[in-house]
N, C-alpha and C positions, 0 to 999 in steps of 0.2 A: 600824637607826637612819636619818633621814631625811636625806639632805643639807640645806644649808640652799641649795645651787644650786638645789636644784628647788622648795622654798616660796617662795610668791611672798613677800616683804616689802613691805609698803608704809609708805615712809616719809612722815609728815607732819609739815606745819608749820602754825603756825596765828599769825595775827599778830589780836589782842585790845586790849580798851579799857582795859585795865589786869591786874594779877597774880592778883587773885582768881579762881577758876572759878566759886564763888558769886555772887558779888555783881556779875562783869564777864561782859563777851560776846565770843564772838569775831565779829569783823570780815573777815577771811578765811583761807582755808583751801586747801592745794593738797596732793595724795595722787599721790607717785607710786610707780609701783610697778617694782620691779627683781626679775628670776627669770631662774635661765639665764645670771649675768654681766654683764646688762645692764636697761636700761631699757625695759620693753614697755610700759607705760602710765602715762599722764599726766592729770591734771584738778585745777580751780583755779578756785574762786568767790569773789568778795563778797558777805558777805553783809549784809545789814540789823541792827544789832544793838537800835536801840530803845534806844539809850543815847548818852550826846554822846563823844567819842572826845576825848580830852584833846591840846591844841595838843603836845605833847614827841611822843605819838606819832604824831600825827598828821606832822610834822617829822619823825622818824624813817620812817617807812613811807610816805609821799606820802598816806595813804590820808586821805582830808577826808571832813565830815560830807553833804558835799552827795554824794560818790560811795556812800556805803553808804544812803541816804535811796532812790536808784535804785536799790539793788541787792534782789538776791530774799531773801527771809523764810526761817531756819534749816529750816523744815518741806520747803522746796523742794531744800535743800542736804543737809541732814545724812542722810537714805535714801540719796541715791546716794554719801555717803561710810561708810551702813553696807554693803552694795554691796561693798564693797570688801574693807574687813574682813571680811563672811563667806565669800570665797573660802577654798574649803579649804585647813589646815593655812600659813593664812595667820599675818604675824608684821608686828605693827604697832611700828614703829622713828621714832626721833624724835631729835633733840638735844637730852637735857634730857626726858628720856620721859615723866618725872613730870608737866611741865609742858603738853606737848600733848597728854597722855592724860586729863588731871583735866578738861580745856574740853572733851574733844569726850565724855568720860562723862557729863557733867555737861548736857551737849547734848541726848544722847541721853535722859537721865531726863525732862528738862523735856518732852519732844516725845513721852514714853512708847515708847521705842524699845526693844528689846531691845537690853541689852548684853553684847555678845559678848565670850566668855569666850576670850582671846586674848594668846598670849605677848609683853611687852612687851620692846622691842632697843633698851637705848641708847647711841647712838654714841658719847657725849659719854664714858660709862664705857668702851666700847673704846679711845677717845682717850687717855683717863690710864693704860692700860695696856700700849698699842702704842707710842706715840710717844715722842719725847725727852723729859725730864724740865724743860728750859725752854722749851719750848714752850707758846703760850700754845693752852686748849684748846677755843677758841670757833668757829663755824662759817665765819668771815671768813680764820682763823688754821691753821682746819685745812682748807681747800681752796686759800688760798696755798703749804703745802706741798706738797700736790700738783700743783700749776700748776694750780689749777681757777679760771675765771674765773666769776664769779657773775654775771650778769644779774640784775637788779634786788634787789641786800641790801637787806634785809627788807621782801621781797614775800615770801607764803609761797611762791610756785612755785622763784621764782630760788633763796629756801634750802631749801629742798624736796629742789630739783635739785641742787645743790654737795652738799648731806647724802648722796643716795643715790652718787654719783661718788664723793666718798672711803672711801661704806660698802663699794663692792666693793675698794677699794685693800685697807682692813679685813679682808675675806674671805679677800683673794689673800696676806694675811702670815701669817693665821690659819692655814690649812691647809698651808702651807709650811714655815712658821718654829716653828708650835706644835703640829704636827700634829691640830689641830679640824677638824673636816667632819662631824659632826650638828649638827641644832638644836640638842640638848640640850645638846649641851659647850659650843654658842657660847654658850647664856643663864644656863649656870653661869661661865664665864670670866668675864664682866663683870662677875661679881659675887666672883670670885677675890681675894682678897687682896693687893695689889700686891707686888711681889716682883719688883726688876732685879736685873741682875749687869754691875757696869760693866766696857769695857776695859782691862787695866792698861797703863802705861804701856810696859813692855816692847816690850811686842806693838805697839804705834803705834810704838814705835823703833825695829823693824826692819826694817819696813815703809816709814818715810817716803821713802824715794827714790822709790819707786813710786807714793806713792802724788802726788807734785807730778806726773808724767809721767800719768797716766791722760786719755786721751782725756774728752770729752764726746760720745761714740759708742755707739752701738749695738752689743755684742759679749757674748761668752762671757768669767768669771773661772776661773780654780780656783785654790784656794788649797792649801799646798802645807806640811808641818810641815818637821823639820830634817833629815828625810833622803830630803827629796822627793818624799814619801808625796802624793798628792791628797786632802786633805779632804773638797773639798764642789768642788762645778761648778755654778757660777748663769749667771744669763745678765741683762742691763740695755737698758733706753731707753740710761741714760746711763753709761757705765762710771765716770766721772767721780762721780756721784754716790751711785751703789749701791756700789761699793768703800770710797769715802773712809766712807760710815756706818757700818761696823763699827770703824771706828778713830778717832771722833772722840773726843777728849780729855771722858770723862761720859758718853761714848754706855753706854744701856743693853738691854739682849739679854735677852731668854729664858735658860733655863738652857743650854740644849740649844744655841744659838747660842756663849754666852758660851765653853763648855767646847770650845768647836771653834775660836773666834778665840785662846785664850790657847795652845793649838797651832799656830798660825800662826809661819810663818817666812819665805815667802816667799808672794808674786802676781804671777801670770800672765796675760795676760791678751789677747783676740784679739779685734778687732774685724769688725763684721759692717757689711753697709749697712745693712739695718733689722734692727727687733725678730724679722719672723717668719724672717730665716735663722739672728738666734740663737736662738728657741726650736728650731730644726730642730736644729743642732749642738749646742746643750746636749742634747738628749732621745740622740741620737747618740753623744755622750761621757758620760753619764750610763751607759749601756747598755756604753758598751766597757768603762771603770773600775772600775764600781761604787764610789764615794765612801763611805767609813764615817759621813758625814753627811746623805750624798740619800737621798732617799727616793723612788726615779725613779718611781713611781705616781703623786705627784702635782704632777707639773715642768708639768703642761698644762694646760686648763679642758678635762673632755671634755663630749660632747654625745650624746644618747642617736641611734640611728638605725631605723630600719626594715629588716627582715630579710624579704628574699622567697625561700623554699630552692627556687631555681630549677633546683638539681642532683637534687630530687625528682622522680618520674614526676607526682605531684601534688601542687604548691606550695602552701604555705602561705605568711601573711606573719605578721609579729610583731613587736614593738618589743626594740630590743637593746639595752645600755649599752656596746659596742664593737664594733667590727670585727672578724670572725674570718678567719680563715683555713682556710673551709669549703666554699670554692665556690659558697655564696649572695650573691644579687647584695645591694648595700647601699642605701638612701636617706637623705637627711638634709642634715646634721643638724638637729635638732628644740631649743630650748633647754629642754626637760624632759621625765622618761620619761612624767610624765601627759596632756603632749599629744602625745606620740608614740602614747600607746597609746587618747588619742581618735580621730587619724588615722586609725591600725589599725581605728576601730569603724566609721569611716565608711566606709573599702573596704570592712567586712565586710557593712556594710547595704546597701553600691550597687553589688557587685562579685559577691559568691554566692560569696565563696573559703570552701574548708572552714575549720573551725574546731577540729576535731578534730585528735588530736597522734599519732594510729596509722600507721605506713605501710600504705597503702589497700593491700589484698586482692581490687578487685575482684570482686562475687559478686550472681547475680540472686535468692540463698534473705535476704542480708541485708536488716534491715529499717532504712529511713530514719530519721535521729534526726531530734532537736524542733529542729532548722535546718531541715533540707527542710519540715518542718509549716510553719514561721511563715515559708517563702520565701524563706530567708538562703543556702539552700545547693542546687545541685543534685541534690545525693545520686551523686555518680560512684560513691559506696562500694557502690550497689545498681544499677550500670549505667543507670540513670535516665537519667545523663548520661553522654556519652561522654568518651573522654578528649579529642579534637579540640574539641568543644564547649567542656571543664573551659577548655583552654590559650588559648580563644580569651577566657575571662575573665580569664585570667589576664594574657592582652595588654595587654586594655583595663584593667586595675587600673594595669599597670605604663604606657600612655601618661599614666593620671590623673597615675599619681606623677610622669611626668616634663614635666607642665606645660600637658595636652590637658584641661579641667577639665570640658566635656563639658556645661554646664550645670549640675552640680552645685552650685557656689560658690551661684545664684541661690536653686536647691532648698532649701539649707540657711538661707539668708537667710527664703526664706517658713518654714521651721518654725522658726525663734526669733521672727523676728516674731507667728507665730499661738500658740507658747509662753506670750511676754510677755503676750500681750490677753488670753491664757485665767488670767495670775496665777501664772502656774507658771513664777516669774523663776529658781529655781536650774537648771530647767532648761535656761529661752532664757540663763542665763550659762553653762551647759556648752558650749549652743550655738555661743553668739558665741568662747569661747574659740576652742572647733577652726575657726570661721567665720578668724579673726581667724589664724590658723596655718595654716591651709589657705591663705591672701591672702599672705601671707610665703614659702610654700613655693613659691607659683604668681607670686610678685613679679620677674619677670624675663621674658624675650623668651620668645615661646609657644615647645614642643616644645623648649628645650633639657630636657637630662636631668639630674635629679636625684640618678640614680644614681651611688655613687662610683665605681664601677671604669667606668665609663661617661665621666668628668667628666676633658675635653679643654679645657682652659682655660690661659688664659695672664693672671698676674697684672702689673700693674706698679706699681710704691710707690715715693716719692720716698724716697730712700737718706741724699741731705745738699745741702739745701736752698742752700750756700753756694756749691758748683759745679755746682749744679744735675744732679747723676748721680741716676739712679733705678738699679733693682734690677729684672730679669725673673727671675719664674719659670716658666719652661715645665710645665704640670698634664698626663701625657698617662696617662691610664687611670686618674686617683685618685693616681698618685705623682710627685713630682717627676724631672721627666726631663733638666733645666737649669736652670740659677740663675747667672746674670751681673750685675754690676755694670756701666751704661753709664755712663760721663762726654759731658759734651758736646763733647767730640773726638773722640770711639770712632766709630770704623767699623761699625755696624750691618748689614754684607751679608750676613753669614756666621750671624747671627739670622734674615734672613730665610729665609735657606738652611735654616737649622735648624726654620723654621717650615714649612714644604714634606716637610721631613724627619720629621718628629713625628705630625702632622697630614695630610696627603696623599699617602703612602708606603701602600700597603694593605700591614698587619698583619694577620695573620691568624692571632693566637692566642685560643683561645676563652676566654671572660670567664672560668671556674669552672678552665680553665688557668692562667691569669694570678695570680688570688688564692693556690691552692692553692702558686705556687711565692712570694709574697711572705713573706720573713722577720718576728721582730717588729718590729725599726726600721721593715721598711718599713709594717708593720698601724699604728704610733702614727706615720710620718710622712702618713700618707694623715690619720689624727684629726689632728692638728695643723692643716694644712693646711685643713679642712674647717672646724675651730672657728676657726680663726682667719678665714676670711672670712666664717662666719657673724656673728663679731662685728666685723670690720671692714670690711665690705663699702661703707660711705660714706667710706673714706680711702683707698683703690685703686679703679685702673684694672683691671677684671676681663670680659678679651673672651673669648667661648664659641667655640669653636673649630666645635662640631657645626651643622650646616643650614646653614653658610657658604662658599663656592666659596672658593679658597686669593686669589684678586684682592682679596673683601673682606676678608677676614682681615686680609691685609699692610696693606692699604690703614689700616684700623683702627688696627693696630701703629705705621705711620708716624703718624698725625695723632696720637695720644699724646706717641709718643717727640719730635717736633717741638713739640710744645707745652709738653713738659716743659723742653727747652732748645732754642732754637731757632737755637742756634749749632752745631750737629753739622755736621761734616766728614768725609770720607770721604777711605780712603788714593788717592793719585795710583795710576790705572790702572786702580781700583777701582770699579764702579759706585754712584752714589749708591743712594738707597735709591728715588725717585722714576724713575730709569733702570732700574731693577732689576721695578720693577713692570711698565715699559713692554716690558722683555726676555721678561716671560711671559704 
């Protein structure tokens, strides 16, 4: 069954000259598209409709007859939003799906387009399904609940964009709380039968002391029956707000949720500075407990990675769905396994790594498979190539992954662009995918490493905005090796120590050493860690520790933590953090 993390969805919206598909037009149109958790692509046109656009919505939308009169003709727009749609095992999602599928079908007849036969997602019916029962269930109403702020309501983009942000909220309850993760369950759910099961009143009375005291914090819950048993272990943005929702007076649950709260007798509950040290400690106590309500597989978003078995005499790479503990080195992460395993094609086409799954036998009576013919492989398996020679490919695969792109990036750019001119656009969009994922992969300062047990980094995330403390994590080999909460009082000398310690101390245990003794916490705290700054890497301060002399490192470290609060003191006796750099 297919995840529905790794089909792209593209949600659209379309803002029209009135409710017909018939008889009105649409006026514009904005496709964005979310796969992997997040938003990878964006587009958003007016178009001409050849019709007068009535004063109510024209009021409603800003959009006037004079701006679509300038704007391009549906023949120029509607290809690059079928474009979209026929990306493979793609899934067109809407607010009202009925309503922005019937305009843009109806588009596509007029214009003689082919219309693709494509599963239609609508949010609006997730809405009535997931949510609270007085909740009101329109796109203004359902991204106020999640704190989403909308840039321009009703522009198609700005709701475009609030749609696909609370569709992953959608995602993240679905596979958690209902256990969904295919397509297929997701596009039967929505059409599920509604069926809640409210809180009883009990269970909110036992609980109410706890639940007026709950932070608006970042932390770990578990919830607890009458003899102290653990239930379930979540973890919240807001403790505050994710605790009180299982016990609001009407709130309604799943089955599965309902029959675990009306067991409740007691919460507990531990605050973190951000989210990612409570996903760390939930995945942590999830593992120790085992809760008769988690389901610790899927407490995390994983991310697919690249597998290079560098503990083989001759390495192969290959795309993985986890990390193992095998002594191959890892890259990543990737936000889906089909462009991890385009990645994969492109090392194979510009690298010569075998591709065969035999351990090589070395032998000069063998004969060369159809990779040595078409030039993809050296043939080491027939001594052709030596092994010195195979590993010096294998070098250079593994600088590409880790950020040296060698010209390549360019190379690939001329074959989608000479793809496109030749008309053979599925292949220049296979293209531009891994084009467009390869730029993501290479999106950071040259020659750092991409690999995980390689990836020496130091995170910093604001913890709580009100005293201004942030949160470091010290990354040294892929695992977390320190996790501090600083305030802006804290003494920062003994970080920088720690930074000198971590990073500029020669270690010298070998990488396929290091994995092999890593337990499972530490295999899903290393994924954690990875997905998590794959998707959040524009809300942290994320400094690479490798190619850097320990002067800029610190230096770095200071100019963050000083800007984060720029009221830090240091203990009497103690060197500042600005003395402390001039001390080494």
């Amino acid at each position: 069954m297919k995840s529905y993390w790794e089909s792209p969805i593209v949600v659209i919206d379309v803002e029209t000259t009135g409710h017909d598909p018939e008889h009105h037009r649409i006026i514009e149109i904005a496709c964005v598209v979310i796969q992997g958790g997040e938003i990878v692509r964006e587009f958003s046109e007016l178009i001409n409709p050849h019709q007068f656009i009535p004063p109510f919505i024209e009021q409603m939308t800003g959009i006037s007859n004079v701006m679509t009169a300038r704007a391009p003709e549906d023949k120029e727009i509607m290809p690059q939003v079928l474009e979209f749609l026929s990306m493979p095992n793609a899934i067109f999602a809407a607010h009202n799906v009925s309503f922005d599928w019937n305009f843009v079908q109806n588009s596509f007849r007029r214009l003689r387009l082919n219309i693709p036969l494509i599963p239609q997602l609508c949010t609006c019916k997730l809405a009535r399904r997931i949510l609270p029962l007085h909740l009101k269930k329109n796109v203004g109403a359902v991204a106020s609940h999640f704190n989403i702020m909308i840039e321009n309501r009703h522009r198609a983009l700005g709701d475009a964009k609030a749609t696909a942000l609370f569709l992953l909220h959608f995602l993240e309850i679905l596979e958690n709380e209902h256990d969904i993760e295919s397509v297929d369950e997701l596009l039967r759910f929505q059409n599920k039968r509604i069926e809640q099961f409210h809180t009883s009143p009990a269970a909110i009375k036992r609980v109410e002391s706890t639940l007026k005291s709950l932070p608006e914090e970042p932390g770990v819950y578990r919830m607890l029956d009458k003899d102290g048993n653990i239930l379930y272990i979540g973890k919240a943005k807001s403790l505050r707000e994710r605790v009180r929702g299982y016990f609001q007076p009407g709130a309604q649950h799943p089955q599965k949720i309902a029959r675990m709260v009306k067991q409740v007798y007691t919460v507990e509950y531990e605050t973190t500075g951000t989210e990612l040290a409570a996903l760390l400690l939930e995945s942590k106590e999830i593992k120790r407990v085992k809760p008769q309500f988690n389901t610790a597989s899927k407490k995390f978003r994983r991310f697919p990675f690249l597998r290079l078995s560098s503990q083989d005499e001759f390495p192969r790479l290959e795309w993985s769905s986890t990390i193992g503990t095998d002594g191959a080195e890892y890259f990543g992460p990737f936000r889906s396994g089909t462009l991890a395993r385009e990645v994969v094609e492109t090392v194979y086409k510009s690298f010569g790594l075998r591709q065969c799954t035999d351990i090589l036998q070395p032998s000069i009576e063998k004969q060369p498979c159809f990779y040595y013919q078409i030039k993809r492989c050296g043939a080491p398996c027939a001594l052709i190539q030596s092994k010195e020679e195979y590993a010096k490919e294998v070098e250079r695969a593994r600088r590409f992954l880790s950020g040296s792109t060698g010209g390549l990036l360019a190379k690939l750019d001329e074959e989608m662009q000479s793809e496109a001119e030749a008309l053979r656009f599925e292949s220049a969009a296979m293209l531009r995918n891994r084009l467009n994922e390869l730029k993501r992969l290479f999106d950071r300062r040259a020659e750092v490493s991409t690999s995980v047990t390689h990836n020496n980094t130091i995170l910093i995330i604001e913890a709580n905005p009100r005293d201004k403390s942030v949160e470091v994590f010290f990354i040294r080999s892929g695992k977390l090796a320190h996790q501090e909460i600083i305030g802006r009082k804290a003494d920062t000398t003994k970080l920088l120590m720690k930074i000198e310690e971590l990073y500029y101390t020669d270690i010298t245990i070998p990488i396929d050493d290091r994995v092999h003794r890593m337990d499972p916490f530490e295999v899903d705290e290393i994924q954690i860690i990875t997905s998590w700054i794959h998707r959040h890497n524009n809300s942290a301060h994320i400094l690479y520790a490798e190619h850097k002399d320990m002067n800029q490192l610190i230096q770095e470290f200071v100019s963050v933590i000083y800007n984060s609060h720029t009221n830090t003191i240091h203990k009497p006796g103690e060197y500042s953090q600005l003395e402390y750099i001039d001390q080494i």
